[in-house]
C-alpha positions in Angstrom: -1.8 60.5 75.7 -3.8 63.7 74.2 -7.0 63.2 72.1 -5.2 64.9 69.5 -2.7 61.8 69.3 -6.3 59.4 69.4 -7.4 61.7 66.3 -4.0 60.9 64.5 -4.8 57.9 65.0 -8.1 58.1 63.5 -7.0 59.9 60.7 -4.5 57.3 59.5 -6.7 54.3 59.3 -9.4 56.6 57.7 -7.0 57.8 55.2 -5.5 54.3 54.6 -9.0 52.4 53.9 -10.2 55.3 52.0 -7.7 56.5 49.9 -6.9 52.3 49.0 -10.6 52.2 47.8 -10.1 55.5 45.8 -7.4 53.8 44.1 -9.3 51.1 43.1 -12.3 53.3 41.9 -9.7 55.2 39.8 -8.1 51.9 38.4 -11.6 50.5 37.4 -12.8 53.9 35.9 -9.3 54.0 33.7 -9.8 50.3 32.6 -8.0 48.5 34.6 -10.7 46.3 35.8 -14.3 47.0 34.8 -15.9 50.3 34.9 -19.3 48.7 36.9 -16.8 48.0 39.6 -15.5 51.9 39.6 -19.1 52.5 41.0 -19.0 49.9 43.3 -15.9 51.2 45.0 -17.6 54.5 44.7 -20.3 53.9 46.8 -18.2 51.9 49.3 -16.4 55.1 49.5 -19.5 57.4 50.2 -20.4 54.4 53.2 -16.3 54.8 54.7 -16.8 58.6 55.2 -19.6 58.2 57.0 -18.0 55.6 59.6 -15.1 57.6 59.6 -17.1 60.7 60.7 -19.1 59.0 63.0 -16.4 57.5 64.7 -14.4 60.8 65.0 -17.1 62.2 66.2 -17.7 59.4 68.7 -14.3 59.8 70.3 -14.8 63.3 70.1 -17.6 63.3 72.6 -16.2 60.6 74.5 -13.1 62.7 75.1 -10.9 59.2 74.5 -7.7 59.2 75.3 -4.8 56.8 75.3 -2.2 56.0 77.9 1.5 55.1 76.6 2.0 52.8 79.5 3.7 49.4 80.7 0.9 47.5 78.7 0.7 49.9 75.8 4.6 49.6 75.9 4.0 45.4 76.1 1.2 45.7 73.0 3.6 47.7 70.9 6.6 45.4 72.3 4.4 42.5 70.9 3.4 44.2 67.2 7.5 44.1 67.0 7.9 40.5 67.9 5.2 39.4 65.6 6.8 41.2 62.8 10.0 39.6 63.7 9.0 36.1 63.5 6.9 36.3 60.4 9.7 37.7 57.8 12.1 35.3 58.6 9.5 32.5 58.1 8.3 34.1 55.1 11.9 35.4 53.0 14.5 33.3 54.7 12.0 29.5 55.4 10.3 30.6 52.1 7.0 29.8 53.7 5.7 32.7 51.6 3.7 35.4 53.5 0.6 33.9 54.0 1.7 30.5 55.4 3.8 32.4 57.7 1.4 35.2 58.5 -1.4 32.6 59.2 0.7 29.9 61.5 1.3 32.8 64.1 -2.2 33.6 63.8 -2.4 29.7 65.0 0.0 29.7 67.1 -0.2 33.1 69.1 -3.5 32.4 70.6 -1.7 29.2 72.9 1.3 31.3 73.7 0.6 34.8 74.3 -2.3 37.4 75.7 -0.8 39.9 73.4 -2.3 37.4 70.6 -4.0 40.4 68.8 -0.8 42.9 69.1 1.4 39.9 67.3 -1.2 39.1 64.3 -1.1 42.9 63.8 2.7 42.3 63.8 2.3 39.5 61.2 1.0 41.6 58.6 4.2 43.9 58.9 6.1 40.9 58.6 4.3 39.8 55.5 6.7 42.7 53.3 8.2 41.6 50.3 12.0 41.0 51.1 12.5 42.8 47.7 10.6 46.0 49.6 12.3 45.9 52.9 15.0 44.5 54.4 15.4 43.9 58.4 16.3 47.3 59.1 13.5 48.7 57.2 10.7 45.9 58.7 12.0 47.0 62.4 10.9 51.1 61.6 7.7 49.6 60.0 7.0 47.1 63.2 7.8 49.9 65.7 5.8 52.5 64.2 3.0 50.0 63.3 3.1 49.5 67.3 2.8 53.2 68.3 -0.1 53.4 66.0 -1.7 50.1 67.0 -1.4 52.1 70.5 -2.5 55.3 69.7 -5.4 54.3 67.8 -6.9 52.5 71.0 -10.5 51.8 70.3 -10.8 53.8 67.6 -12.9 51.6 64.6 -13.3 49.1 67.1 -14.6 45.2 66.1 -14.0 46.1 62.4 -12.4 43.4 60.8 -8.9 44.5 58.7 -7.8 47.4 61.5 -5.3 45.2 62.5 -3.6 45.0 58.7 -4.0 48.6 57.7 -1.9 49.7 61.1 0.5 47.6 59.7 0.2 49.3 56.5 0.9 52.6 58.2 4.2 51.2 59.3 4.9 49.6 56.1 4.4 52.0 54.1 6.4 55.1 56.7 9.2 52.7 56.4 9.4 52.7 52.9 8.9 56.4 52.8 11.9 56.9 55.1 14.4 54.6 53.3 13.5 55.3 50.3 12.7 52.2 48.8 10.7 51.6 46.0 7.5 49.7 45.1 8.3 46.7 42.4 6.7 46.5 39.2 4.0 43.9 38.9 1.7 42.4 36.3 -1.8 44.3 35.8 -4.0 41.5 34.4 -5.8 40.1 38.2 -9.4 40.3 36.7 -12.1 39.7 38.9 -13.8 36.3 38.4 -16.0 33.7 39.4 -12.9 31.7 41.3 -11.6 35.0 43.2 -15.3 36.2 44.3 -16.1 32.4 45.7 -12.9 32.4 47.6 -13.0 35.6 49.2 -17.2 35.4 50.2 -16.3 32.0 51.3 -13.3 32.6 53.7 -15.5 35.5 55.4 -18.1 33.4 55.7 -15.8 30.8 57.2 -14.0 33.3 59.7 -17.0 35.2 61.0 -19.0 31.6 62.0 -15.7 30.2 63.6 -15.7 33.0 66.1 -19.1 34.2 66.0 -21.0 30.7 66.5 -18.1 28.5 67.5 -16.7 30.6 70.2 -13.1 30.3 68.6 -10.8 33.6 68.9 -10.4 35.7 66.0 -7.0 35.5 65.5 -7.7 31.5 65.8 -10.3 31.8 63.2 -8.3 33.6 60.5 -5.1 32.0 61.4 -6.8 28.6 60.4 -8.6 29.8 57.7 -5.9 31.5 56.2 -3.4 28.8 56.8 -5.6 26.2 55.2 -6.1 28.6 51.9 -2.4 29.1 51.7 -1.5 25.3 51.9 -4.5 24.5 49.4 -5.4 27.1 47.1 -1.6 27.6 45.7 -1.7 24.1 43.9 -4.7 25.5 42.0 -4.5 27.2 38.3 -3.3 30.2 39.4 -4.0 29.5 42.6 -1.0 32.4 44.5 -3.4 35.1 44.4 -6.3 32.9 45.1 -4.5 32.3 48.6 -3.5 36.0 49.1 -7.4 36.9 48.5 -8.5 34.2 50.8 -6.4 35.1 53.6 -7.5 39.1 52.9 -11.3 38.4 53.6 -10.3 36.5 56.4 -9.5 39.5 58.2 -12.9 40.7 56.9 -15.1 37.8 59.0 -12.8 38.8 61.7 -15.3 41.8 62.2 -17.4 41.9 65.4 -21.3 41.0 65.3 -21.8 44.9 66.7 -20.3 45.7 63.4 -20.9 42.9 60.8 -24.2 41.5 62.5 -25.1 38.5 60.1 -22.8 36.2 58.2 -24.7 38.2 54.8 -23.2 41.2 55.7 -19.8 38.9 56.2 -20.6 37.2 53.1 -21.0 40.8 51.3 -17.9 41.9 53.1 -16.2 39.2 51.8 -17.5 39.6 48.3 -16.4 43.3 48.3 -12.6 41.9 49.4 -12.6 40.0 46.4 -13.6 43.4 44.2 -11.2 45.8 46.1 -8.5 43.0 45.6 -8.5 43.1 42.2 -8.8 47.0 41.3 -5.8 47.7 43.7 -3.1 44.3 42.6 -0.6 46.6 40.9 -0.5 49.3 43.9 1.5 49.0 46.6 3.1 46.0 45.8 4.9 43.9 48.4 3.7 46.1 51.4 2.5 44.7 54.9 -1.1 45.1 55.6 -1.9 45.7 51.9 -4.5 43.2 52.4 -5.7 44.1 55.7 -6.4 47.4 54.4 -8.6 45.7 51.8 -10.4 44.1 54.4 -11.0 46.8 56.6 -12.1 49.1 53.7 -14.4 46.5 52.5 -15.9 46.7 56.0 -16.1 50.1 56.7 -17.7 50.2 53.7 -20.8 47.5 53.7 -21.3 49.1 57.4 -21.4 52.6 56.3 -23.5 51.4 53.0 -26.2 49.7 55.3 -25.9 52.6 57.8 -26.7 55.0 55.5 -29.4 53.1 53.9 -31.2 52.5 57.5 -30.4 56.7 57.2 -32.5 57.2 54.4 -35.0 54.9 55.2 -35.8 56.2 58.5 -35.5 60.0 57.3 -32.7 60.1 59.7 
């Protein structure tokens, strides 16, 4: 596959974690959440351009490319099945999207190698029914699979990539049949509650795999699943679980990228800022929350990056 596909690639999960965090800097500046926060995701966006440059650049030099073969066929095969078995769990069991999301991210790990191709398929199959229906998640889960495919390595061991591929799909698939994003309430403040959860289930996902050795699909899986049996009998306790499971794909970040739990913790934190500002957008979409986490990431590497930068006169 030509490096001009690889840069498509590139260009879609930049745009996606960028553009999300734009959003959010927008919403906080127009008083939809506070205006300190608009600078926050300001700053987070100066810290994603600079990973997004660097890695373009990287693959540039590199001269990546991608090969759509019998195992990139299989991977892509996989995204699709993971999609498939999530959205029934989640519209027709009424599991709800994080229960079902998380048990394949349990499950996958003991029955498949393409564990990491499914989990990316789970997010697609976290849609709102109200969004998409069967025909719609299939276009999302196959084109989340040829971009799972033709990104290859790019943005590599950052935690989220997995949920904002399945955001491209999502949100193509919406595009194509026209469907259209549901209204939703405005008021998810940021608090003491959401910020706890968020830098805590990072936290809790980076040390399973990072220390204990676990997988990270294992490690958010479990996190996620317990947030999303536990957290929903709290006082409004449905979005805590949704912000839970988001960081979890945070911690899911490699130690080459995220190399202490602090900058997990901070990761983490950010997840629970970035959740808030963007609540009303994008509604009911697949990977919503990935894209969170991986914008959250990109941007406490890029932050610290550029810090070490100035520092060093770099």
């Amino acid at each position: 596959m030509s490096r001009s596909l690889v840069a498509l690639g590139l260009a879609l999960l930049g745009t996606a974690a960028v553009g999300l965090t734009a959003v959010g800097a927008v919403n906080a500046l127009t008083g939809a959440t506070p205006v300190a926060l608009g600078g926050v995701a300001g700053l987070t966006v100066l810290g994603q351009l600079r990973v997004v440059s660097a890695e373009g650049g990287r693959l540039y030099r590199s001269g990546t490319r991608t090969e759509f073969d019998r195992g990139g066929a299989l991977t892509a095969g996989a995204v699709v099945a993971g999609a498939l078995v999530t959205y029934p769990l989640s519209v027709d069991a009424g599991l709800g999207p994080v229960v079902a999301a998380a048990l394949v991210g349990v499950i996958a790990p003991f029955v498949t190698e393409y564990d990491v191709s499914a989990y990316c398929g789970a997010f697609v199959g976290m849609a709102s029914g109200s969004l998409v229906g069967y025909g719609g998640l299939a276009l999302a889960a196959v084109v989340a699979g040829v971009a799972y495919v033709v990104s290859g390595d790019a943005f590599g061991g950052f935690g989220g990539k997995l949920g904002t591929v399945a955001f491209v799909g999502c949100t193509a698939a919406v595009a194509a049949t026209g469907a259209v994003y549901p209204e939703v309430a405005t008021d998810w403040r940021v608090g003491w509650p959401l910020l706890l959860v968020t830098t805590f289930a990072a936290v809790a996902t980076y040390l399973a795999h990072a220390r204990l050795g676990y997988s990270v699909v294992l490690s958010s899986g479990a996190v996620g699943l317990a947030g999303g049996i536990l957290l929903p009998a709290a006082p409004g306790g449905r979005p805590l679980a949704a912000a839970a499971f988001c960081a979890t794909f945070a911690g899911m970040s490699s130690a080459r990228r995220l190399p202490t739990a602090v900058h997990a913790a901070t990761a983490g934190l950010l997840c629970g800022v970035l959740f808030a500002a963007v609540a009303a957008r994008f509604p009911g979409s697949g990977g919503k929350l990935g894209t969170i986490a991986f914008a959250a990431c990109l941007g406490v590497y890029g932050v610290d990056d550029l810090r070490s930068a100035v520092r060093t006169g770099a």
